[in-house]
Legacy VTK file of the C-alpha trace (Angstrom):
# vtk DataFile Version 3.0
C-alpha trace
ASCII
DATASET POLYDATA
POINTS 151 float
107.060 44.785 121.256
110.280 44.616 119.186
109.750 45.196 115.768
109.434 41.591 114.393
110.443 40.876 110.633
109.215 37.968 108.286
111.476 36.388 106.202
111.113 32.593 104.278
113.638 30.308 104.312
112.927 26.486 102.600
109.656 27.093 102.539
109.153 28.227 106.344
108.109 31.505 107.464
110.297 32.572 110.466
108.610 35.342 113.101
112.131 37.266 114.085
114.673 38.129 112.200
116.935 36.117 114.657
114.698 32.825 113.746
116.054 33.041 109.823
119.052 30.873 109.472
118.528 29.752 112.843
119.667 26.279 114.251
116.885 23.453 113.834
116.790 23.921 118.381
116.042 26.831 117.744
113.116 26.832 115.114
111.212 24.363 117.019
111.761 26.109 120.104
110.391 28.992 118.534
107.190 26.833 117.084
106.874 25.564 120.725
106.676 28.546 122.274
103.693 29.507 119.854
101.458 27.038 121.296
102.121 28.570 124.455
99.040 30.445 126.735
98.799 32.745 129.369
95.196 33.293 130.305
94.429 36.732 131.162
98.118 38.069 130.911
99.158 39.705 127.245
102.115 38.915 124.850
104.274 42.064 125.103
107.236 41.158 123.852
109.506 38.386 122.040
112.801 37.408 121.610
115.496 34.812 121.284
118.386 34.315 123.606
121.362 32.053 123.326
118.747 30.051 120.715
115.987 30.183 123.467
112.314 31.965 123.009
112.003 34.215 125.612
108.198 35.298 126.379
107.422 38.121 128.140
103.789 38.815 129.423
102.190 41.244 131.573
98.919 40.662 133.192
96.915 41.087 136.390
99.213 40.775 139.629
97.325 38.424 142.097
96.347 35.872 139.218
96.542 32.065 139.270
99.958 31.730 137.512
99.456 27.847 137.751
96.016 27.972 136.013
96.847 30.622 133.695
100.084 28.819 132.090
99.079 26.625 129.314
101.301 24.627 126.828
101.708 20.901 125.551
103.181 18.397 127.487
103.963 21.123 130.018
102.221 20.464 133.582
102.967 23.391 135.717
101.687 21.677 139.321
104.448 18.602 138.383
107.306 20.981 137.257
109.299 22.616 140.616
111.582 24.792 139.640
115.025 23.367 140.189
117.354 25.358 142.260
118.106 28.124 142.976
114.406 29.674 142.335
114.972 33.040 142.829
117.361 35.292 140.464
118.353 38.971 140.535
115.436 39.986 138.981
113.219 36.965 138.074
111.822 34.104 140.530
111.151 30.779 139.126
107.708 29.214 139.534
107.724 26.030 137.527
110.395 24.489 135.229
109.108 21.300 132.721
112.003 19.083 131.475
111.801 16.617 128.846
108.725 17.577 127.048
108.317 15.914 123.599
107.946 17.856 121.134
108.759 17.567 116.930
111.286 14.417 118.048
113.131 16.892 120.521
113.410 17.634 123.775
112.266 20.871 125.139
111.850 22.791 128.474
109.576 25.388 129.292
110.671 27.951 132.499
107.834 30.105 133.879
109.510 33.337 136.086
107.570 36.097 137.523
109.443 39.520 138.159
110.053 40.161 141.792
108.411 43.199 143.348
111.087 45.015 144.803
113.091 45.384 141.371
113.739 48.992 140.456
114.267 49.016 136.959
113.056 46.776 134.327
113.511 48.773 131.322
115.102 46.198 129.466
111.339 44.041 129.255
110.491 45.936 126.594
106.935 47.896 128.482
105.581 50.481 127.534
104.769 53.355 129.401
101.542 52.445 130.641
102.299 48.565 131.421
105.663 50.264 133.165
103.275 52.043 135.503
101.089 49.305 136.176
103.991 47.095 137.542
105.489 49.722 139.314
102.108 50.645 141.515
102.023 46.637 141.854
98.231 46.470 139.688
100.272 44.450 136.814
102.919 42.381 137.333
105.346 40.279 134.582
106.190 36.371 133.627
109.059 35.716 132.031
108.937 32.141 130.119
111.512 30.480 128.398
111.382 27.848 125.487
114.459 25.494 124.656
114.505 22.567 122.693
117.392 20.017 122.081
118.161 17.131 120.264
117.124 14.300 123.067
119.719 11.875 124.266
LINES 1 152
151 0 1 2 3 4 5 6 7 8 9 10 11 12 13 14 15 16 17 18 19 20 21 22 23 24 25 26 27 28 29 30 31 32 33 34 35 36 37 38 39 40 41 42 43 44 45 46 47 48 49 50 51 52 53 54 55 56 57 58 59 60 61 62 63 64 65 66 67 68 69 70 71 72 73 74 75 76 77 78 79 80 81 82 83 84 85 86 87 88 89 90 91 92 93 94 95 96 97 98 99 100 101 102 103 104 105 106 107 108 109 110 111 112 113 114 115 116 117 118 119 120 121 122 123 124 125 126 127 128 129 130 131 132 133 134 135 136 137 138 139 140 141 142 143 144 145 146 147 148 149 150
C-alpha cells in the first residue's frame, strides 16, 4: 500500500497526504469511500486521482462482486454501468449516480481488471497478490469515489 501520512487540518485528520488542503469534493469523497466494503476481497491500496478516491482490492476471482460491494446509498443490482463498460485495462460492473451523501452528490464506480492484461504494475501488488492474479486464483476491483456539489 502507498505509504499513507496523517496530517490535521481545522480540526480534521486527513488519511493521504494528497487529502490535506484538499477541495471540500474531495474530503467527503474521501470520507465516502471509508464506509465502503468489499466482502472477502482486501484493501491493498489507496489513492486520489483528479480529487477522486480510488480503491483498489484484491480478493478471490470467481466471487459475487454484486454481493460483495457494500456502501450507502449505493445499490449495485440498480447501477449499470454507463457506456462504454469495458476500458484498456478495467471493465465496469456497476456505476451509482446521485448518491446523497454530507449535502453532496457522489458516485461510486466498481471495475474489475480484465484477465488478459499483461502488466498491472502500476496497482500497487505485491509480489504475492501479483502472482495470484496472474495464475487467475485472485483477481482485482478497482472502485472509484467522487463527490460534487449537487445541482
Amino acid at each position: 500500500m502507498r505509504t499513507v501520512l496523517v496530517c490535521l487540518l481545522a480540526g480534521t485528520v486527513c488519511l493521504a497526504a494528497a487529502t490535506c488542503g484538499s477541495s471540500v469534493e474531495e474530503k467527503v469523497g474521501g470520507s465516502y469511500a471509508d464506509q465502503v466494503e468489499v466482502d472477502g476481497f482486501r484493501l491493498v491500496d489507496r489513492y486520489v486521482r483528479a480529487e477522486d478516491t480510488v480503491l483498489v482490492y484484491v480478493g478471490p476471482s470467481g466471487s459475487d462482486v454484486a454481493a460483495a460491494v457494500k456502501a450507502p446509498g449505493f445499490d449495485f443490482g440498480s447501477s449499470p454501468p454507463a457506456a462504454p463498460t469495458v476500458g484498456l485495462l478495467f471493465q465496469y460492473l456497476a456505476e451509482g449516480y446521485r448518491i446523497p451523501y454530507r449535502d453532496m452528490s457522489c458516485r461510486l464506480s466498481v471495475a474489475q481488471l480484465k484477465e488478459d492484461v499483461a502488466s498491472f504494475d502500476f496497482l500497487g501488488l505485491d509480489a504475492e497478490d501479483t502472482k495470484a492474479v496472474k495464475s487467475g486464483q485472485s483477481t482485482v476491483l478497482e472502485l472509484t469515489v467522487g463527490c460534487r456539489q449537487p445541482g
